[in-house]
Every structure is written in C-alpha cells, then in structure tokens.
N, C-alpha and C positions, 0 to 999 in steps of 0.2 A: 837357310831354311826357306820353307813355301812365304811368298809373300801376295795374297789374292789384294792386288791394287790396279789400279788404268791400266797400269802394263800388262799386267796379266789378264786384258779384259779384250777378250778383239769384237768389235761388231760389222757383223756379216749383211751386207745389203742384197739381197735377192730379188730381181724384177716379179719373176716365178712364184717368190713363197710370200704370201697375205698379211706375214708378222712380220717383213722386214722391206716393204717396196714402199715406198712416197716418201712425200715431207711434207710440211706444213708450218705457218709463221702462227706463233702463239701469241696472246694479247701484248705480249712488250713489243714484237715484233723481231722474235728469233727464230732463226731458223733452226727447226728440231727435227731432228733424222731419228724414228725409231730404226733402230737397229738390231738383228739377235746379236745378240749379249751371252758372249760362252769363256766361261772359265774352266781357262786349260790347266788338265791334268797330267802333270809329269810323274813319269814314271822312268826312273834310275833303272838299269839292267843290272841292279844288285842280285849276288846271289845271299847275302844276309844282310835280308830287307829288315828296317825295324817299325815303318810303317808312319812314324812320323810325319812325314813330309804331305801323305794322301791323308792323314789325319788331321792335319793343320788346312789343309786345302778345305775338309770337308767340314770340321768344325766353323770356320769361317763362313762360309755359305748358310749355314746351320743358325749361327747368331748375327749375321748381317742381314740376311736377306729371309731365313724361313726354311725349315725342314721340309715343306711341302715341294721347293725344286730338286729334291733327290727324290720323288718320289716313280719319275722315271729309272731311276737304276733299280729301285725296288721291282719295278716288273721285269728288267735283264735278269734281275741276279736269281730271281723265281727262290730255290731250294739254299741256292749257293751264300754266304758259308754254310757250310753243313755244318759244322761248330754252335754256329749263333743261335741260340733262342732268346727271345723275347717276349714279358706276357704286358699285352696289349694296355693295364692298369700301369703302368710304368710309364707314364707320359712325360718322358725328359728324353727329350733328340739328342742334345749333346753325348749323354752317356749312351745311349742305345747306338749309333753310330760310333761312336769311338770303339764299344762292344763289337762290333761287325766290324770293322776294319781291322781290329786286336784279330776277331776270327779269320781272319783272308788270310793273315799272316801265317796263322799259327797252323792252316791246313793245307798251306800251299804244299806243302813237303808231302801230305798226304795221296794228292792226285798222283802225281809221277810214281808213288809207292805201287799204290793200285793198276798203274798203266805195266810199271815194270811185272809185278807178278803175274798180272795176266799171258805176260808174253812167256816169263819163266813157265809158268806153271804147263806150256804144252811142250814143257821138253821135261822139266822134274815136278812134283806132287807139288800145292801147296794149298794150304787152306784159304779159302775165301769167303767162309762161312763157319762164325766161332762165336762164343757166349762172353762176352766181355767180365773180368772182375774188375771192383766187387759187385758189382750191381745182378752180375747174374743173365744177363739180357742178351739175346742172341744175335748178332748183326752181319749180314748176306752184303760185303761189299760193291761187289760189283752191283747190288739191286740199291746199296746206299749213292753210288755214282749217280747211276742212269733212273732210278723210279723216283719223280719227284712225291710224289707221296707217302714213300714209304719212312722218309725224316719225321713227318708229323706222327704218326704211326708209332715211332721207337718213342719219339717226345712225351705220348699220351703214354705208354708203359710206363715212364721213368717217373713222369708227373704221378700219377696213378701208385708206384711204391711208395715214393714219397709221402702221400698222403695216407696209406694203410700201416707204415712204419713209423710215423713219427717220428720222433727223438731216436730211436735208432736208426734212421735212416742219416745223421751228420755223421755215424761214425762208419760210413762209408765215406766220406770225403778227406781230405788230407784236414792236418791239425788247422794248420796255415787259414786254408782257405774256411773250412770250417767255424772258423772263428771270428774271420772278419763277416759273418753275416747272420750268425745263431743268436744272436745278443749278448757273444761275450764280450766285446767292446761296443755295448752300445747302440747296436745294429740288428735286428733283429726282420729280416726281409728275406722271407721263403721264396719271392719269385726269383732274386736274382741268387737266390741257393742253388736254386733248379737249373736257375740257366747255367751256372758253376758247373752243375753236376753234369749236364749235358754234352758239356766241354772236357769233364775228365771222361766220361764214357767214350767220345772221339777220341781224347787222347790213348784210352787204353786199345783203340782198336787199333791207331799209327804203333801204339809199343808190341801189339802180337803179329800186325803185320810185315811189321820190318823185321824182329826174328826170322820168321820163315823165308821170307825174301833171302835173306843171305845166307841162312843155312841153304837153301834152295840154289841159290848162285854156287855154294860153296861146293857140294854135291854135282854139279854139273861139271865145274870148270874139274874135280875128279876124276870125271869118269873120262875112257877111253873113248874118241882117238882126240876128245878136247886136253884133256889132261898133258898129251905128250905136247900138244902144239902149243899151251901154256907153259911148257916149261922153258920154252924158247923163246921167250916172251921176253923184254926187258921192261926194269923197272919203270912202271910202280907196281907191276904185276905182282910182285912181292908183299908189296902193303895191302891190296888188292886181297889177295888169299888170306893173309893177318885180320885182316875186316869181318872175313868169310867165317871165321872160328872165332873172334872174339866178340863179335855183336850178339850172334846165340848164347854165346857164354855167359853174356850180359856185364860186359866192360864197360859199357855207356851206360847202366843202368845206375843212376842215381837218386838221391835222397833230397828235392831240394826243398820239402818241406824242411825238413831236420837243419836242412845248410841257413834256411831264410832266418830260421827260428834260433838260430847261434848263434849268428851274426848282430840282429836285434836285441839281444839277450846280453852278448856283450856289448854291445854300446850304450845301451840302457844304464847298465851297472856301473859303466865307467863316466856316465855322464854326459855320451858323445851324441850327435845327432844319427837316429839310426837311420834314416833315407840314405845320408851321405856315407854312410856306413858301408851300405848297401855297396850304393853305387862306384865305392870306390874299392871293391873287392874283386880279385884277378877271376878270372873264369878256368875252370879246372877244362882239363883234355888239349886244350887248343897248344900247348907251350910241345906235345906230342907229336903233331901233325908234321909229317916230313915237307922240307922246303920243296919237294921234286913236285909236289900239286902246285903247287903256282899260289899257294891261298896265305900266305904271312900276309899282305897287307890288305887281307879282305877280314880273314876274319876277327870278331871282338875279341880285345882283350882283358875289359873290365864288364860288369855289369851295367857302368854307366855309357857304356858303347850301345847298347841295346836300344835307348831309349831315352827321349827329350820329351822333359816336363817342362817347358818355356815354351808352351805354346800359346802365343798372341791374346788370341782370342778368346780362350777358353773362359767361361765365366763360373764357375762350379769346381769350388776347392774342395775337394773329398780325399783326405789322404788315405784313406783305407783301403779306397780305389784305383788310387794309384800306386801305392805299394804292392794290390793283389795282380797287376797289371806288369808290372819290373817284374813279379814271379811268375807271370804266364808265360812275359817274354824270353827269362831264363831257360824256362821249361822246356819251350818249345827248341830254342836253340840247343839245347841240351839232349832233346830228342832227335830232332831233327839232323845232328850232327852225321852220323853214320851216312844216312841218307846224302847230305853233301860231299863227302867224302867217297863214297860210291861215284857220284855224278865227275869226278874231278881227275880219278882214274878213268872211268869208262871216255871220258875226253880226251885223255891221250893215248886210250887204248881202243879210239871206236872201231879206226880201220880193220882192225887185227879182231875183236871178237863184238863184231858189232848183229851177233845174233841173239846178245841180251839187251840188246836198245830197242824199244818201240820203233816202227817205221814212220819217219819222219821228225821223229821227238826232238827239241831241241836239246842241248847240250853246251852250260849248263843249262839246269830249269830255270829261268831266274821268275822274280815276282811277277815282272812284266810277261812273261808266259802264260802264266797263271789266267793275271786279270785277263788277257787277250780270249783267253780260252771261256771263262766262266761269261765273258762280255761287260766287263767293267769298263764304261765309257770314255775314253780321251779326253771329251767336252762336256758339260755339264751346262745348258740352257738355263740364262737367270733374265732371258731379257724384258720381264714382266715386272722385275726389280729397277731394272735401269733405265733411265731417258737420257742421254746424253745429249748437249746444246753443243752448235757450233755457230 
C-alpha cells in the first residue's frame, strides 16, 4: 500500500525558485535547507483501478498536513469529476476527497465511452443527447465533456427537483443507497443525498451511452464491405460481435441494489459480519470472460478485490459510508465491464479495424490515462508543511 513517509518525500533545491534557494543556521546552530517538499503520486497503469492507493496518498496529506495543499488540484481538475458534487456546508476533507477520488474512478470508463462514440457515430447514428431515467433530465454529452458550466447547470436542475419533490424524490434513488441517507439508519442528510443522486444521473448517462455505442459498433462491423473483412477476422472477433448484441440486450445489466441487500440480509439473519459478507462474495460475469483477452489475472474476483479499508490514516469511522462506497465500486465495475472488454479486443484487433479507435487513444485506457488527461498532478507541493534539518 501507499506509504506518504521521508521516502516518499523528495526535496527539490532550485537556485531560480524563491521557495526552495538558500539556507540558513537556526538558534541551535543547524543547518536548515528549505526545500520544496513534494509528495509523489503513483499511479499503477491498472486497467481495474480501485483507487486506494491515490486515496491513501490523499487522505494522508489531508490529516497530516491540511486540505488546503490540494487546493491546487482543485483548480486543475476545474469540472472534472463530472460525478462529484459537493455542497460547501459539508466541511469534512477526508470524506469530500475520498468522494472525488471514488468519482475519478468511477467516470474514467466514461471519457473513452464519449471519445469512442463520437468517432462511431460519423460512420452509424448514435445519440449524444438524451433525457436520463428516472430523473427525467436531459444531458448533451459531448457539451457535458467540453462546457465547464454546463455540470453546475444540470447540478442546479437536480438540486431544484429534489427540493419541489420532496419525499418523493428518494424513490428515484435505489433502495440501498436511499437508505443509507433518508434517516432510515439514522442518517438523515439531503446534501450528500443529492450528491448520491448526482452520481446515479452520471451513472445512468454511462448505462444509455454504452447501449448505443455497441449497438452502433454492432451495426457497422454488419454492414458491407466492413462485414465481409470481419468475417476474416480471427479471434476475439467472435466475442467481439457477441458484446455487439448482448450489451443492447442488456446482459450486463444488473441488480446490485437487490444483490447488496441479499447479501446483508443474510448475514444479518445468520449472525455473520455483513461487511465481511460483502466482501467475501465472488463477482458475477468475470468467471465468463474468455482467456484469449489476456485479462484472468487482472480482473477482480471477489468484491473485496475492489477495495481496501486499512487505510493508515483515516480518522473518521462511518460504516455506512463505506459500505455505500464497496457498492459504488461494484457498480461501476459492473458497469464499466463491457466497456473493458471492448478496449481488450480492439487491442488485439487495432491493426485490423482500427477505424473504430480514436486517433491517438491509448489502448488499454488505463486510470493513468485518465488522470494524465483531466491533469491530475504527479506531485503534490507540501513544502510549507515541512522543514527538514541536516
């Protein structure tokens, strides 16, 4: 796991830069080198990130040193996640950053969705402008990528139903999630309802987008003269078409409020610890996946492959929040599947039909993509925290 200690601390002496040039002997008479002081960010070229490791880095800076030194990524990241809301009354950095990290995760799969269709859609139809259920709300993709305004915009809709539906507005939410924040356990907090709610409306635009994406892939690699040169294709080309008809069909579409709420439901009853419950339950689809993508020792095979709650630092025990956290990250991997599995064929099929790749895209997309792309920093500057003596 991340370990933010001396090692992981480099300081950088620059003649040039005003925070890091001289020294000077302090009253004992040591010599003290201000230094900038940066804590490095590893990023694994996982293609199923579980976000741990940038979460542990980040919590640690967070309860060491002060949430006010991320507040430079706060101006990189501008819009990005598109997932994440936050209302400002909510002044706890640990969760609200764990929150935005959970969201980078959980939308990576979405960019590459939106790069892929744009490209499909100038060879077959596909919609990039559609009214999300159940909320009803209509969202312009590609203006959700590129207008950084237009996220506050849908945010002030969503806030705005919420408030004129009341109590009916939870039962737009799944049970699950629903529950952990209406006051049936205890909890009763609209803002981070909302930011819930904000995150299944993302979600449901990844679930109407990926439809069309591979009905749209599927309809292309049909028609003449792409049709005859895919039939001379070799595998995974096979799986490849099998994707194309059963993602529309809705083969990945699952239940995992109903799955979370079973699970806990028997453990409860039997006496057993439900987290561990959880986490010691196989994940459906993955046992499917043919060897020929290269992905057995990548992908998770339990729920507790997703995600580590040992992290260090944290000071803020809220199981309710980490249990809604195990079921975002099932979610999203559950969502997000098809999507990797797309990327795993088009890898060893680029050469051969690489006029459904973005130019230039990598391949796979992995996290590290992502962040590269949105501008998630490598380094993170604490050196207003540290003096180091030598």
């Amino acid at each position: 796991m991340a370990e933010l200690d001396i090692e992981r601390i480099e300081i950088v002496v620059d003649p040039n830069d005003p925070t890091t040039k001289g020294a000077y002997f302090n009253e004992a008479g040591d010599l003290v080198v201000i230094g900038k002081a940066v804590a490095k960010v590893d990023c694994p070229k996982v293609i199923i990130p579980s976000a741990d490791d940038l979460e542990e880095i980040i919590i640690q800076i967070v309860n060491r040193y002060g949430a006010e030194y991320l507040e430079p990524i706060e101006e990189i990241l501008g819009v990005f996640p598109l997932s994440h809301n936050w209302s400002a009354d909510l002044d706890i950095p640990e969760l609200y950053w764990e929150n935005k990290i959970q969201c980078i995760i959980e939308e990576f799969k979405l960019f590459p969705q939106i790069k892929f269709a744009e490209v499909v859609s100038k060879l077959v139809p596909i919609e990039l402008k559609f009214k999300v259920p159940p909320f009803g709300i209509e969202v312009d993709c590609l203006r959700l990528l590129n207008d950084p305004d237009y996220k506050g915009e849908l945010i002030a809709e969503l806030r705005k139903m919420m408030e004129e539906m009341g109590d009916e507005f939870d039962a737009l939410l799944p049970d699950f999630t629903k529950e952990n924040w209406d006051g049936t356990k205890g909890i009763d907090w609209p803002d981070i309802k909302l930011s819930k709610a904000w995150k299944e409306l993302i979600s449901g635009v990844k679930d109407i987008l990926e439809g069309g994406l591979f009905a749209a892939i599927g309809k292309l690699l049909g028609k003449s003269p792409v049709k005859e040169i895919v039939e001379l294709l070799p595998d995974p080309i096979g799986f490849l078409l099998e994707l194309c008809i059963s993602v529309p069909a809705g083969k990945f579409k699952f239940d995992t409020d109903a799955f979370f709420k079973k699970i806990i439901e028997e453990a409860e009853e039997a006496g057993e610890d439900a987290m561990q419950a959880l986490l010691d339950t196989e994940i459906p689809f993955v046992s499917e996946v043919p060897s020929i993508l290269g992905l057995d020792d990548i992908l998770p095979k339990t729920l507790g492959d997703l995600i580590n709650l040992d992290i260090e630092d944290k000071q803020i025990d809220f199981p309710a929040w980490n249990t809604q956290k195990l079921y975002e990250r099932f979610k999203t991997f559950i969502q997000d599947l098809p999507q990797i599995l797309l990327e795993a064929c088009l890898q060893k099929l680029t050469k051969l039909i690489s006029f459904i790749v973005p130019s230039g895209f990598p391949l796979p997309f992995t996290i590290c993509s992502f962040l590269e792309i949105i501008g998630f920093p490598k380094e993170i500057d604490i050196t207003k925290a540290l003096m180091v003596e030598t």
